[in-house]
FISEGU-457302 format. One record per atom (N, C-alpha, C, O): residue number from 0; residue in three letters; chain; x, y, z. Coordinates in steps of 0.001 Angstrom, whole numbers. Each point is the difference from the previous one (the first is absolute). Layout:
BEGIN
num=NUM | residu=Ala | chaine=A | px=X | py=Y | pz=Z
...
! end
This chain:
BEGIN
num=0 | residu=Unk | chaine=A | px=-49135 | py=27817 | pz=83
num=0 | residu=Unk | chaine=A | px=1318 | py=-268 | pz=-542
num=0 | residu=Unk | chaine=A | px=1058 | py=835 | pz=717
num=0 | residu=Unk | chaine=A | px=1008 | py=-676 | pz=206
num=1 | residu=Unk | chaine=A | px=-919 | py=1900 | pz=229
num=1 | residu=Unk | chaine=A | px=606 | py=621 | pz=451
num=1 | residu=Unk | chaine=A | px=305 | py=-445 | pz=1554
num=1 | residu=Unk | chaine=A | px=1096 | py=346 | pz=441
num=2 | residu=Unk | chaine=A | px=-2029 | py=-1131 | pz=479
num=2 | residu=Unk | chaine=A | px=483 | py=-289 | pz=963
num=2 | residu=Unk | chaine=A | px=703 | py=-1401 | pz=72
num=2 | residu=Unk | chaine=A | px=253 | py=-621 | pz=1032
num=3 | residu=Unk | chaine=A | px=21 | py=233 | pz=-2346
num=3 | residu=Unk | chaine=A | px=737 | py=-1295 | pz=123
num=3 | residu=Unk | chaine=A | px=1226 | py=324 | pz=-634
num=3 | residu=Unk | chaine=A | px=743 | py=-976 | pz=102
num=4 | residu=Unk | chaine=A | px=-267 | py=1788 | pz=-633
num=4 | residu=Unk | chaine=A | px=1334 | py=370 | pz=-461
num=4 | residu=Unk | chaine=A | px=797 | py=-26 | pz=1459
num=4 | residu=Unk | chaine=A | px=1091 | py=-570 | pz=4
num=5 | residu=Unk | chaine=A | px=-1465 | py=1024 | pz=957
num=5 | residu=Unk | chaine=A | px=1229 | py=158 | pz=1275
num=5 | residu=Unk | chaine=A | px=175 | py=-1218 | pz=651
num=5 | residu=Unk | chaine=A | px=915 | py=-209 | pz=796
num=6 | residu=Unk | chaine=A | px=-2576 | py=-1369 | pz=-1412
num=6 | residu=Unk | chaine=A | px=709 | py=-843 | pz=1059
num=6 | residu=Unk | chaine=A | px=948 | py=-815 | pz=-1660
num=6 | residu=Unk | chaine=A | px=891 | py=-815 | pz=239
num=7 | residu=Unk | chaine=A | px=-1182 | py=1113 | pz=-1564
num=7 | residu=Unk | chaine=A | px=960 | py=-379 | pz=-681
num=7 | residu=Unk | chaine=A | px=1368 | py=350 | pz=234
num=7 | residu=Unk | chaine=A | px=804 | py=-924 | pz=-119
num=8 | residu=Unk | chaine=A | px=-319 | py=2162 | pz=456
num=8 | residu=Unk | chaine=A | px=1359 | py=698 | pz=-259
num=8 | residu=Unk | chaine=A | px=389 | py=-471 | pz=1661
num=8 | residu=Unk | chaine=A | px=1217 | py=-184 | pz=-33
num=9 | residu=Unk | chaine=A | px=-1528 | py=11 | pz=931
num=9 | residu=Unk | chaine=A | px=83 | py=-925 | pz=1294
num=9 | residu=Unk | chaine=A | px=451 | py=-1251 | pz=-33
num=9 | residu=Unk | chaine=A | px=928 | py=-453 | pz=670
num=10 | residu=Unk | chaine=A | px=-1838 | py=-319 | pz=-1749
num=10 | residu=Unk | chaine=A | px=465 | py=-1386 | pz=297
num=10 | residu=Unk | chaine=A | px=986 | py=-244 | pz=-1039
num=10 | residu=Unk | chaine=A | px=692 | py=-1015 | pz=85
num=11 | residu=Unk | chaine=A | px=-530 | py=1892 | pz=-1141
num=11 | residu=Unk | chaine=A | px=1244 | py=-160 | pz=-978
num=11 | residu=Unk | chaine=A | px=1450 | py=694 | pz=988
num=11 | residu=Unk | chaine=A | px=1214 | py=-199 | pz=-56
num=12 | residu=Unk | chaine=A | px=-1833 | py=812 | pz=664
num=12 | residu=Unk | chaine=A | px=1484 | py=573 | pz=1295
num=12 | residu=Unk | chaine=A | px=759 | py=-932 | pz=757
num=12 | residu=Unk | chaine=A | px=1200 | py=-220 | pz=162
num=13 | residu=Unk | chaine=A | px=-2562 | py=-391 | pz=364
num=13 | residu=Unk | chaine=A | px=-53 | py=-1218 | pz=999
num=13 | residu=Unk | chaine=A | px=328 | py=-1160 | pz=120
num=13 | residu=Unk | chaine=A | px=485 | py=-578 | pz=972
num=14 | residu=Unk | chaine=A | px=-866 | py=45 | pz=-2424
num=14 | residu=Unk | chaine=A | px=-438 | py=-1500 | pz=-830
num=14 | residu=Unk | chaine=A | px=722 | py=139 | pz=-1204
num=14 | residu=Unk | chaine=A | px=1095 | py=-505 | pz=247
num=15 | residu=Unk | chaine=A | px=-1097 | py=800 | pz=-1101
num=15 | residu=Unk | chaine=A | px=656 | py=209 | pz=-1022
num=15 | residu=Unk | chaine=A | px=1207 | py=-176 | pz=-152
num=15 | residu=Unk | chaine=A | px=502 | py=-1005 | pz=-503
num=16 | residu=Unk | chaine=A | px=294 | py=2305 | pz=1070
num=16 | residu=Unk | chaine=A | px=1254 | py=689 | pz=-88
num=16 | residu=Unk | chaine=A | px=1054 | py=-852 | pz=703
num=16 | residu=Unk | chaine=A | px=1115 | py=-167 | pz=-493
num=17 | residu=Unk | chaine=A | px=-1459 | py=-322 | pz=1556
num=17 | residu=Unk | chaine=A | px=688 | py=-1066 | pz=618
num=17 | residu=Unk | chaine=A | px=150 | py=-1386 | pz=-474
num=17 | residu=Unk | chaine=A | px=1075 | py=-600 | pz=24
num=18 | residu=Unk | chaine=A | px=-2339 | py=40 | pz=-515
num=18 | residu=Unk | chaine=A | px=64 | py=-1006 | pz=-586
num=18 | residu=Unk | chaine=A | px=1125 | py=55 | pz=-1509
num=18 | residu=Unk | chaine=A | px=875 | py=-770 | pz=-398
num=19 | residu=Unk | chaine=A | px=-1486 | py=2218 | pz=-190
num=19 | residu=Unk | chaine=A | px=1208 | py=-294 | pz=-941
num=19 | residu=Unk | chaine=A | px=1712 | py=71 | pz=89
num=19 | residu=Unk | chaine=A | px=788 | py=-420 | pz=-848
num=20 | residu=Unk | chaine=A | px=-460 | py=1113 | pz=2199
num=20 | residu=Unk | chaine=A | px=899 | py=509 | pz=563
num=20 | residu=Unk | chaine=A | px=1189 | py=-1952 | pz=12
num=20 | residu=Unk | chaine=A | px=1039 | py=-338 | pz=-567
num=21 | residu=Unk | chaine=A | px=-2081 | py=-431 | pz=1605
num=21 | residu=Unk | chaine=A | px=513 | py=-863 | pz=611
num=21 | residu=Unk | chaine=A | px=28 | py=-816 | pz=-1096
num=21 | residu=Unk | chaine=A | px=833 | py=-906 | pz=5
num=22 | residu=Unk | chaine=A | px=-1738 | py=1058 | pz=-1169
num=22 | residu=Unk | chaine=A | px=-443 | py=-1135 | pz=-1309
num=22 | residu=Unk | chaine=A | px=2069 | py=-68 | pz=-492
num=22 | residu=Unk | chaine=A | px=937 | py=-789 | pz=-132
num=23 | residu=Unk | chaine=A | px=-1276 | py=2160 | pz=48
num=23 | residu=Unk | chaine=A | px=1593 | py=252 | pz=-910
num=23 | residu=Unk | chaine=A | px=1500 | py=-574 | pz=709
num=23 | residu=Unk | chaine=A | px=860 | py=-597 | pz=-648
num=24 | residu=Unk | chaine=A | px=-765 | py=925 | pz=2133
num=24 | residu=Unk | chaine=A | px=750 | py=142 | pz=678
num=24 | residu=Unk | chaine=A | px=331 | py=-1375 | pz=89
num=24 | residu=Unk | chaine=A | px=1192 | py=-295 | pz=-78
num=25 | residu=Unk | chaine=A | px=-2490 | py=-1073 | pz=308
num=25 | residu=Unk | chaine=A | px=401 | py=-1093 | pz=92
num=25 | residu=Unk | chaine=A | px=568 | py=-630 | pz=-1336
num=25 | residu=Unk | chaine=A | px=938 | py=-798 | pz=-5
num=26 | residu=Unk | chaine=A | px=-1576 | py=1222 | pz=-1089
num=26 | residu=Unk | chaine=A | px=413 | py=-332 | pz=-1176
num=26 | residu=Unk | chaine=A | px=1862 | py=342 | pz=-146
num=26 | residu=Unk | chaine=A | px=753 | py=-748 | pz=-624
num=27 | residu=Unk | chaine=A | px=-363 | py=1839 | pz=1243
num=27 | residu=Unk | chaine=A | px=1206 | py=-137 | pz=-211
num=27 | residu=Unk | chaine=A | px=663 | py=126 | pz=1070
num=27 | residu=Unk | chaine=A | px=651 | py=1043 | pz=56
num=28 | residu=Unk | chaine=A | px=-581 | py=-1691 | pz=771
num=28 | residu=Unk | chaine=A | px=321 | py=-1089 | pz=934
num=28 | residu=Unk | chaine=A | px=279 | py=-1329 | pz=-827
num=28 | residu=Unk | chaine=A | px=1136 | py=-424 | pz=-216
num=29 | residu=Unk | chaine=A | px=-2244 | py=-148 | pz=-196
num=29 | residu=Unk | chaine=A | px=142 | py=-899 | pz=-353
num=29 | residu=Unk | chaine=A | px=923 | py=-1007 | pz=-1557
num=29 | residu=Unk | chaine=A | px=218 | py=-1176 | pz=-291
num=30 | residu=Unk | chaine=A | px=76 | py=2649 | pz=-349
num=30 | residu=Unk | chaine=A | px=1029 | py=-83 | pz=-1047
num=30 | residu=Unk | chaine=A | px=1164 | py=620 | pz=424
num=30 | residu=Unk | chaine=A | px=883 | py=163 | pz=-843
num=31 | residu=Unk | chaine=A | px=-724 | py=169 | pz=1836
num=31 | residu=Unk | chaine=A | px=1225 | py=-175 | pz=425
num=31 | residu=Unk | chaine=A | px=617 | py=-1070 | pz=198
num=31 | residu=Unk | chaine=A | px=1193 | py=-92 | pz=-291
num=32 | residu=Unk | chaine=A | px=-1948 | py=-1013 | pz=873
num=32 | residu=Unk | chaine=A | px=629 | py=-946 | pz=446
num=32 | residu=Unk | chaine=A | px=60 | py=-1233 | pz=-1153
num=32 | residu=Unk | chaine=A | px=-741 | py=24 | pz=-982
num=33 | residu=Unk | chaine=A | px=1707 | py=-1091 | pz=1224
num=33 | residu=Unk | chaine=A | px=674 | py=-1071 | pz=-480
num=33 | residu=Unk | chaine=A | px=-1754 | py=-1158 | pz=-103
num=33 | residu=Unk | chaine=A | px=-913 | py=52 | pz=824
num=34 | residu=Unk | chaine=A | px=958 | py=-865 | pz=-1952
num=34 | residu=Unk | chaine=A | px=-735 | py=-777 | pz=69
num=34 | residu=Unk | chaine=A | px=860 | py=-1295 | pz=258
num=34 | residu=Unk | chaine=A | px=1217 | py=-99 | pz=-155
num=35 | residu=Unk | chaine=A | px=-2310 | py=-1113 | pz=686
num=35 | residu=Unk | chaine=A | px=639 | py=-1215 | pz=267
num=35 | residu=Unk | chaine=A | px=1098 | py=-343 | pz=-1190
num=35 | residu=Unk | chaine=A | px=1217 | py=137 | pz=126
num=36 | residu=Unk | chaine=A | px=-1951 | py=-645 | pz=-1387
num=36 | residu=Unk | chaine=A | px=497 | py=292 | pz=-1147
num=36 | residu=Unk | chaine=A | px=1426 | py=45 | pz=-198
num=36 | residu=Unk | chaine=A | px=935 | py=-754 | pz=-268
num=37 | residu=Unk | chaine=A | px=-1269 | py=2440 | pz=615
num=37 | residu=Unk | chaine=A | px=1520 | py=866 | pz=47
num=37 | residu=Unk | chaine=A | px=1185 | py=-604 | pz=743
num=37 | residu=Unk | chaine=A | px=1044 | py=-439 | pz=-483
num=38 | residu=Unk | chaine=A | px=-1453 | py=514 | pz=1869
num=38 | residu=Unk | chaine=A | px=907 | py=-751 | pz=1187
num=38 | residu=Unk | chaine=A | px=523 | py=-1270 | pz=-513
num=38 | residu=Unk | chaine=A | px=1203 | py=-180 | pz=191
num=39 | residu=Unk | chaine=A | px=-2093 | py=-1071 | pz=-1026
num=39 | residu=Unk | chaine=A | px=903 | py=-746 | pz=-440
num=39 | residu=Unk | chaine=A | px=896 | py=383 | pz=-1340
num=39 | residu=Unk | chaine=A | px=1189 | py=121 | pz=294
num=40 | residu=Unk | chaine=A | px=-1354 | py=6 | pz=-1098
num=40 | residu=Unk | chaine=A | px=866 | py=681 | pz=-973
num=40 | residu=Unk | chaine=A | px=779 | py=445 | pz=489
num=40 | residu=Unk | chaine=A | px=897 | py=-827 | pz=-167
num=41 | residu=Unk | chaine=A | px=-356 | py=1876 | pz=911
num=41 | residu=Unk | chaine=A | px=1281 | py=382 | pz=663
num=41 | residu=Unk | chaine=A | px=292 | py=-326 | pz=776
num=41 | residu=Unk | chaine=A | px=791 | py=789 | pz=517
num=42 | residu=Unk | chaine=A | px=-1041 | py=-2153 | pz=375
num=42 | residu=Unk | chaine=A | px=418 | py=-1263 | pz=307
num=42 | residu=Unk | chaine=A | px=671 | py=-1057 | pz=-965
num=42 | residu=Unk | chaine=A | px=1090 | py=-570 | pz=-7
num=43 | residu=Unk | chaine=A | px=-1996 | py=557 | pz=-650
num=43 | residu=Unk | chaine=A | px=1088 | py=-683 | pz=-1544
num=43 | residu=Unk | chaine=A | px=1501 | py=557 | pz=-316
num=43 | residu=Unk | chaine=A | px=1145 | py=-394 | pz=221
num=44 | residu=Unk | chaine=A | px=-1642 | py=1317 | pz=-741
num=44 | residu=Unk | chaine=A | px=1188 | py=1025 | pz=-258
num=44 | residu=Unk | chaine=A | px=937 | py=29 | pz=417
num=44 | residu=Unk | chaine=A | px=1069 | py=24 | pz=-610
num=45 | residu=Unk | chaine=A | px=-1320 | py=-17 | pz=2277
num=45 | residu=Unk | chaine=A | px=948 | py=48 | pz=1144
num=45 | residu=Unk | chaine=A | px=913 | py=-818 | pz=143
num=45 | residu=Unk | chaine=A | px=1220 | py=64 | pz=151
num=46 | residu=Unk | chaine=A | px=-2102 | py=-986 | pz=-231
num=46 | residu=Unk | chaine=A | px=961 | py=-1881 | pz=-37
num=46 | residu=Unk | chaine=A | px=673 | py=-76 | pz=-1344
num=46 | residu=Unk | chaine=A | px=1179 | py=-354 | pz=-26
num=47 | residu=Unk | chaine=A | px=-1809 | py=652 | pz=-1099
num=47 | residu=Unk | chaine=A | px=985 | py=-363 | pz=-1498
num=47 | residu=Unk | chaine=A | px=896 | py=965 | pz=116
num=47 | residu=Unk | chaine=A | px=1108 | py=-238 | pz=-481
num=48 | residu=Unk | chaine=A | px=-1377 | py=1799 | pz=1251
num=48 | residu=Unk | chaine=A | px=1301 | py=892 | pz=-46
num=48 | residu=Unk | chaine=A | px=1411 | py=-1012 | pz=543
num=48 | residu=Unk | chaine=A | px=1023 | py=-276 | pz=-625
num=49 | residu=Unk | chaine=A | px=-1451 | py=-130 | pz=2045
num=49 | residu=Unk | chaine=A | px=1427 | py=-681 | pz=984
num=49 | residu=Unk | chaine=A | px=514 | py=-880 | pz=-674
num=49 | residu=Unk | chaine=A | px=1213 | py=-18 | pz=-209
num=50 | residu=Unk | chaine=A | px=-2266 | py=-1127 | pz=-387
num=50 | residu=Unk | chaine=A | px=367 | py=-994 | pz=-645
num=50 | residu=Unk | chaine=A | px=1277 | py=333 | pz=-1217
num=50 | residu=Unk | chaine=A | px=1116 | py=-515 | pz=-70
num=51 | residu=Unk | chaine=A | px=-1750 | py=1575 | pz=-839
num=51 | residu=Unk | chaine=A | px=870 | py=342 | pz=-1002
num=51 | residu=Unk | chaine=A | px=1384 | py=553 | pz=640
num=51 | residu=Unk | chaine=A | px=1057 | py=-207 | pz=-596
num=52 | residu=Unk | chaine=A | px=-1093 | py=1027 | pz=2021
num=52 | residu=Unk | chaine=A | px=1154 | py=674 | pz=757
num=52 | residu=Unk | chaine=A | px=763 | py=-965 | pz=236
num=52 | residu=Unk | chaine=A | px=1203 | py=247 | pz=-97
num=53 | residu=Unk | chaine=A | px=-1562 | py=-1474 | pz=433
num=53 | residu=Unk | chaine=A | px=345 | py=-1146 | pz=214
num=53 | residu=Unk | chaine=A | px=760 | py=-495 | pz=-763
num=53 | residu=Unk | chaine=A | px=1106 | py=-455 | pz=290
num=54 | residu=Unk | chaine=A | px=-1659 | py=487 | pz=-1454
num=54 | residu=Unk | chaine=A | px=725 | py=-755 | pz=-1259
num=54 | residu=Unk | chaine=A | px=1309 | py=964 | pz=-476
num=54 | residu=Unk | chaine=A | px=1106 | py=-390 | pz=-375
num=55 | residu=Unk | chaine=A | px=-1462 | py=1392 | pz=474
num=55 | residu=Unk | chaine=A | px=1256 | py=1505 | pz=-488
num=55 | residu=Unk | chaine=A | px=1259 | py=-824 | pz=1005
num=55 | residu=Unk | chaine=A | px=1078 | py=-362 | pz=-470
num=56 | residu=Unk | chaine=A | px=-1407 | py=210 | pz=1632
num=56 | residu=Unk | chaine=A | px=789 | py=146 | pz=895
num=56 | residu=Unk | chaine=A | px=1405 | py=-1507 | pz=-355
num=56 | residu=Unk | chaine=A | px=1204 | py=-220 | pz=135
num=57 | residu=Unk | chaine=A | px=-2512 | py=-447 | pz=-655
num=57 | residu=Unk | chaine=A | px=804 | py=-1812 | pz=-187
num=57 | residu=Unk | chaine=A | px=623 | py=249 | pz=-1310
num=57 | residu=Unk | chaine=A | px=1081 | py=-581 | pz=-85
num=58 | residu=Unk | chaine=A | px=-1483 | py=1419 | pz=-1226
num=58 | residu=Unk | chaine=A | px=630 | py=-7 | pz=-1000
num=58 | residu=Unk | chaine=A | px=1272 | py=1000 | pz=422
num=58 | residu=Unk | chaine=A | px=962 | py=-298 | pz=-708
num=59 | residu=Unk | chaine=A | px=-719 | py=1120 | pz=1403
num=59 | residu=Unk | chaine=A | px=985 | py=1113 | pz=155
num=59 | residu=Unk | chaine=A | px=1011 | py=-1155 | pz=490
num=59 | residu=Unk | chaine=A | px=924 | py=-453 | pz=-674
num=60 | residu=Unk | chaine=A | px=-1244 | py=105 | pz=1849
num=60 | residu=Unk | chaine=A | px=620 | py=-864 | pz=791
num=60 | residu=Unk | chaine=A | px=841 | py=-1230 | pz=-584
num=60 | residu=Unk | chaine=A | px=1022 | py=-396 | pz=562
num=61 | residu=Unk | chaine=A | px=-1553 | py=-205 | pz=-1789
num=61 | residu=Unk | chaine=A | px=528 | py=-773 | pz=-945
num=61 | residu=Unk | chaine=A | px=1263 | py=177 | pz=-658
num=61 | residu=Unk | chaine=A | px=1103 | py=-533 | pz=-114
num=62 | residu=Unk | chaine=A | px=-2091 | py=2009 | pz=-453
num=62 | residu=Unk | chaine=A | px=1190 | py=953 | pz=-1335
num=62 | residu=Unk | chaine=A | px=1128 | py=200 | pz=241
num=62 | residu=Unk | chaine=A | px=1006 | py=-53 | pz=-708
num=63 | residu=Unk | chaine=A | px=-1216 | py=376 | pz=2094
num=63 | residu=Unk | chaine=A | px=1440 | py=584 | pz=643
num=63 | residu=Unk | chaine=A | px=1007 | py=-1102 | pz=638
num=63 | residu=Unk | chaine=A | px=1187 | py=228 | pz=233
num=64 | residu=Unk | chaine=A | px=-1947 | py=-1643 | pz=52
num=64 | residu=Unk | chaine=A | px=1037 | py=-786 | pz=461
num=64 | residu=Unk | chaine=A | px=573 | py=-289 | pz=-1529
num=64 | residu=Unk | chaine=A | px=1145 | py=-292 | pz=347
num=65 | residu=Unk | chaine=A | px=-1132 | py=230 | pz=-1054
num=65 | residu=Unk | chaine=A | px=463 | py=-645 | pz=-1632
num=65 | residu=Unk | chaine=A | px=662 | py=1369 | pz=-337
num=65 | residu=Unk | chaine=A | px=965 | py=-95 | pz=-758
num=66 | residu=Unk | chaine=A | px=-1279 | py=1293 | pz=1155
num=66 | residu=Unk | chaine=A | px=782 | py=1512 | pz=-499
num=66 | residu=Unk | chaine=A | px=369 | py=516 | pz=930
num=66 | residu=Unk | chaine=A | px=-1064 | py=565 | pz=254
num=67 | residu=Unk | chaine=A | px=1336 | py=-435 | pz=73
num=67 | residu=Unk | chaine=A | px=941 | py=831 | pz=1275
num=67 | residu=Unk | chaine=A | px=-97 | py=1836 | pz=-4
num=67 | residu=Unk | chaine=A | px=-300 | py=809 | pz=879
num=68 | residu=Unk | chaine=A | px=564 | py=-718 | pz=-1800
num=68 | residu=Unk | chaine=A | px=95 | py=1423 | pz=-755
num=68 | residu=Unk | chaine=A | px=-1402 | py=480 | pz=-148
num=68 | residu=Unk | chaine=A | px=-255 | py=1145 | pz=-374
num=69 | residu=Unk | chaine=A | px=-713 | py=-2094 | pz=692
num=69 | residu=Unk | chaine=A | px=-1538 | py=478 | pz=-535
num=69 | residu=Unk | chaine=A | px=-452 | py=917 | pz=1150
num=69 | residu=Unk | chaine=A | px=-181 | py=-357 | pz=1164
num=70 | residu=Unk | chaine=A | px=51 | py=1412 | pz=-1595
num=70 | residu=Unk | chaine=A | px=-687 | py=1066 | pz=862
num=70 | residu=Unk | chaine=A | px=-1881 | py=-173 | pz=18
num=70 | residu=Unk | chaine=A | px=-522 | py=263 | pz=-1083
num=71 | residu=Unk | chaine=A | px=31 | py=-475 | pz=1668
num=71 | residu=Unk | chaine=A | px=-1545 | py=87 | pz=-65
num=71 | residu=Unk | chaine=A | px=-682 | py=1344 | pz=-78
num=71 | residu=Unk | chaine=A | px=354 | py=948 | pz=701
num=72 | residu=Unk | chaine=A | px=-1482 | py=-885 | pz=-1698
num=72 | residu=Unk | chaine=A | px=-355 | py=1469 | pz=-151
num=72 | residu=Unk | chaine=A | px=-548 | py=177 | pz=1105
num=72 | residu=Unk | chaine=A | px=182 | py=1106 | pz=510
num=73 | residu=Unk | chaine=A | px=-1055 | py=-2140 | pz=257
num=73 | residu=Unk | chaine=A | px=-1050 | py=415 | pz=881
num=73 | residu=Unk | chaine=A | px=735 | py=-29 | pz=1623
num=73 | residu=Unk | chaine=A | px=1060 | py=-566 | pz=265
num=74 | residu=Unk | chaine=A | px=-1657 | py=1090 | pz=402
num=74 | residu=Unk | chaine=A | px=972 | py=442 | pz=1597
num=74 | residu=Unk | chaine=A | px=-29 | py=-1802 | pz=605
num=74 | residu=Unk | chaine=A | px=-960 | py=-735 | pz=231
num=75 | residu=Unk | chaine=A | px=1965 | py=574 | pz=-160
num=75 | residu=Unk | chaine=A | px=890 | py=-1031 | pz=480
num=75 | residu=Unk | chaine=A | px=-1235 | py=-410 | pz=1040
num=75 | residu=Unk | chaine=A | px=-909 | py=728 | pz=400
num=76 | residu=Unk | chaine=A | px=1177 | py=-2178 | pz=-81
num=76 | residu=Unk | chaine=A | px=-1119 | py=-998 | pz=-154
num=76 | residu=Unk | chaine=A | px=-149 | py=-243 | pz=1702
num=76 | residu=Unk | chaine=A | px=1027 | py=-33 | pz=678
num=77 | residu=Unk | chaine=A | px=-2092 | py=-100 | pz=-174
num=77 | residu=Unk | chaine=A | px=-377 | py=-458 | pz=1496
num=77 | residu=Unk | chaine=A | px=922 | py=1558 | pz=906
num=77 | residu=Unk | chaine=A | px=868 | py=-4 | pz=874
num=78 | residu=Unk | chaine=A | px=-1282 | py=686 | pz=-1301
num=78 | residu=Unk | chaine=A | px=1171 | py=1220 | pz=797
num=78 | residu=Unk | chaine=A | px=-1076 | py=53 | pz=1183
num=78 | residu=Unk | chaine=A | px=-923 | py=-669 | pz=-464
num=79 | residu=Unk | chaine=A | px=517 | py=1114 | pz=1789
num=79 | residu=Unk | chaine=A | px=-493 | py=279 | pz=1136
num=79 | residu=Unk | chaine=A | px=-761 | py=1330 | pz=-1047
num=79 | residu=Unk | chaine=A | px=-774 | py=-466 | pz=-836
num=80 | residu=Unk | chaine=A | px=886 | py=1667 | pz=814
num=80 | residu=Unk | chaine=A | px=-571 | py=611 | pz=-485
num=80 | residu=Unk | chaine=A | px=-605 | py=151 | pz=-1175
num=80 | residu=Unk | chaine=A | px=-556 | py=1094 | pz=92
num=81 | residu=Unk | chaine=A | px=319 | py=-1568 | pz=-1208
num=81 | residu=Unk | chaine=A | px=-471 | py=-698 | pz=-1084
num=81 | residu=Unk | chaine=A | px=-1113 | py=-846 | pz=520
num=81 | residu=Unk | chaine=A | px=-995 | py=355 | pz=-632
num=82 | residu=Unk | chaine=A | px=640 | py=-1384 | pz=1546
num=82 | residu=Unk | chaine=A | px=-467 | py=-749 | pz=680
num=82 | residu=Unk | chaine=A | px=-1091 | py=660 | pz=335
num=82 | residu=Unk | chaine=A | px=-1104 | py=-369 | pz=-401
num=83 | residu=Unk | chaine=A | px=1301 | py=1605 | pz=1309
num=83 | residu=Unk | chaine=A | px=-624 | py=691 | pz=1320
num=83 | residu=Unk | chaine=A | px=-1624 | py=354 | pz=-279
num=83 | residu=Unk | chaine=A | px=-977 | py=-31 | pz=748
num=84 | residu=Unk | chaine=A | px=1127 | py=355 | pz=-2066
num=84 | residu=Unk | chaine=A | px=-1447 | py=591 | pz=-981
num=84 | residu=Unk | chaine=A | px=-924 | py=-1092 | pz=198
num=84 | residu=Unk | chaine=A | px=-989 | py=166 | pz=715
num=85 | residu=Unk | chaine=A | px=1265 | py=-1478 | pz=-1393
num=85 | residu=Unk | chaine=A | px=-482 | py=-1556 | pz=307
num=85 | residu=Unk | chaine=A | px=-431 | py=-36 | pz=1060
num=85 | residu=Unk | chaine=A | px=-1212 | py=54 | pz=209
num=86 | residu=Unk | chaine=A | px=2064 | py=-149 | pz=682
num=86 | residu=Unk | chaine=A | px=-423 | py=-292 | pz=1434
num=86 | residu=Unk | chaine=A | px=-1238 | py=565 | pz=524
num=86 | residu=Unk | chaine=A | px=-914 | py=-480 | pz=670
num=87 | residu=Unk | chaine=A | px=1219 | py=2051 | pz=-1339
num=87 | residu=Unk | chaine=A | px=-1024 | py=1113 | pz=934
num=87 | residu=Unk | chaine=A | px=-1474 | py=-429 | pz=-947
num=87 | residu=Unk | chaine=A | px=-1112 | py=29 | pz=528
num=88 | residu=Unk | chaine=A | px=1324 | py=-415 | pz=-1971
num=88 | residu=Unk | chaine=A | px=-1184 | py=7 | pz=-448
num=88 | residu=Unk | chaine=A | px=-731 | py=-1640 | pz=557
num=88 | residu=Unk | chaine=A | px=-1213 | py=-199 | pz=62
num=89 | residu=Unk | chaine=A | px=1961 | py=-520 | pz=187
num=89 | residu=Unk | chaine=A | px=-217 | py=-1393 | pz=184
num=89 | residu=Unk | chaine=A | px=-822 | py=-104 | pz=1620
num=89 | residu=Unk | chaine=A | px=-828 | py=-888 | pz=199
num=90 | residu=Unk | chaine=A | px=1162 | py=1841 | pz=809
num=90 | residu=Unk | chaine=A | px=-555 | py=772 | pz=1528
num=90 | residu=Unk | chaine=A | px=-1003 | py=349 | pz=-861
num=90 | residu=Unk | chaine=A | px=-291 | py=-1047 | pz=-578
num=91 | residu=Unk | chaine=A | px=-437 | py=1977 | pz=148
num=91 | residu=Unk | chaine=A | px=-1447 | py=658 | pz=-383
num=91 | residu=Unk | chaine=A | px=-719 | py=-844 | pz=-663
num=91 | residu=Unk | chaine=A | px=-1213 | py=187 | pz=104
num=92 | residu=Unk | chaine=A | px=1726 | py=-1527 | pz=-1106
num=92 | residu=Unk | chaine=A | px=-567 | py=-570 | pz=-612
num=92 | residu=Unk | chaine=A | px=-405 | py=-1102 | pz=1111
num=92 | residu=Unk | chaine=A | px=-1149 | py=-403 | pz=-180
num=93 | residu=Unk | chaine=A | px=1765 | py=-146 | pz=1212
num=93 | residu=Unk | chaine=A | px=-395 | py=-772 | pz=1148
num=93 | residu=Unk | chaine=A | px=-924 | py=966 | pz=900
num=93 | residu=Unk | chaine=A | px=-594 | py=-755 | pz=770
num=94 | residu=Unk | chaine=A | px=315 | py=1716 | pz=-591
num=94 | residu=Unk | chaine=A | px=-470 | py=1070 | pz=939
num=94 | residu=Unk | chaine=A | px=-1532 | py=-293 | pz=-736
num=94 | residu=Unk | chaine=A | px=-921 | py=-544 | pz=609
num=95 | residu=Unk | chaine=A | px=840 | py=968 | pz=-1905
num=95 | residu=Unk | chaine=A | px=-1070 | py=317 | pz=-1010
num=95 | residu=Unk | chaine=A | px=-894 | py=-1184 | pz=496
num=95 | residu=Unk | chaine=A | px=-1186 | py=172 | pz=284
num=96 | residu=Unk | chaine=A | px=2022 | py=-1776 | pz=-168
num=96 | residu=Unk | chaine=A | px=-745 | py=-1063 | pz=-9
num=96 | residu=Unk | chaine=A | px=-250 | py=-729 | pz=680
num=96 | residu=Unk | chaine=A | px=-515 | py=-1112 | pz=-112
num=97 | residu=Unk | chaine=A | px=962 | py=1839 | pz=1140
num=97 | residu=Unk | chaine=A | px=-261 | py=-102 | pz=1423
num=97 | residu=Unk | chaine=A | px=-1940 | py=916 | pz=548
num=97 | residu=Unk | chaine=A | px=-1013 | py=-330 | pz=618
num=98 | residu=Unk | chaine=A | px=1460 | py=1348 | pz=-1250
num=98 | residu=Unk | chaine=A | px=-976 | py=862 | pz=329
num=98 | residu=Unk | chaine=A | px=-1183 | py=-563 | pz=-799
num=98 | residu=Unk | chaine=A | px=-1164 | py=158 | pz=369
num=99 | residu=Unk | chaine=A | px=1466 | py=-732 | pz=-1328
num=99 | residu=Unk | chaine=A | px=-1380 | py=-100 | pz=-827
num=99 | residu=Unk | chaine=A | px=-810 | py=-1390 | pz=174
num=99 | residu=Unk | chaine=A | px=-1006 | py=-280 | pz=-653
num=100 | residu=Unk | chaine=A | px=1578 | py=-515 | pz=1598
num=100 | residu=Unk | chaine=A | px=-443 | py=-1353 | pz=226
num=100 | residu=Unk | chaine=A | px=-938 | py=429 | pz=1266
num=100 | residu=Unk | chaine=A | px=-651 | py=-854 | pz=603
! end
């Protein structure tokens, strides 16, 4: 018994320790990341967000031809910078699905 303790504490050095090392490491790797799932859902999202931006934009646009005086709470409609966020997220969301095909 005594001469098998050093090739035990060896192969738990060897075999073991690593295996549990990499067991863990891939495990969170792997909850880091986005499931398919996920990716569509905030694809959804994405589209009912603009859609609804969309709609803000046509009801403001209305209010104010019939009111004149109507100030809009939300930052004034199709501005270039207001836009820019869209754009940039609308580039990564084409990038994403590009890459994944």
């Amino acid at each position: 018994m005594g001469d098998l303790i050093p090739i035990f504490v060896c192969g738990f050095l060897f075999i073991g320790l690593p295996w549990i090392v990499l067991h863990y490491i891939t495990k969170w790797k792997t909850a880091a990341t986005l499931t398919t799932g996920d990716e569509t859902l905030l694809d959804e999202l994405y589209q009912l967000a603009r859609r609804l931006d969309e709609r803000m934009d046509t009801v403001e646009r209305l209010v104010s031809a019939d009111n004149p005086e109507f100030k809009p709470p939300r930052i004034m409609h199709d501005r270039e910078v207001d836009n820019q966020p869209l754009r940039e997220i609308d580039r990564m969301m084409a990038d994403t699905r590009r890459t994944s095909k």
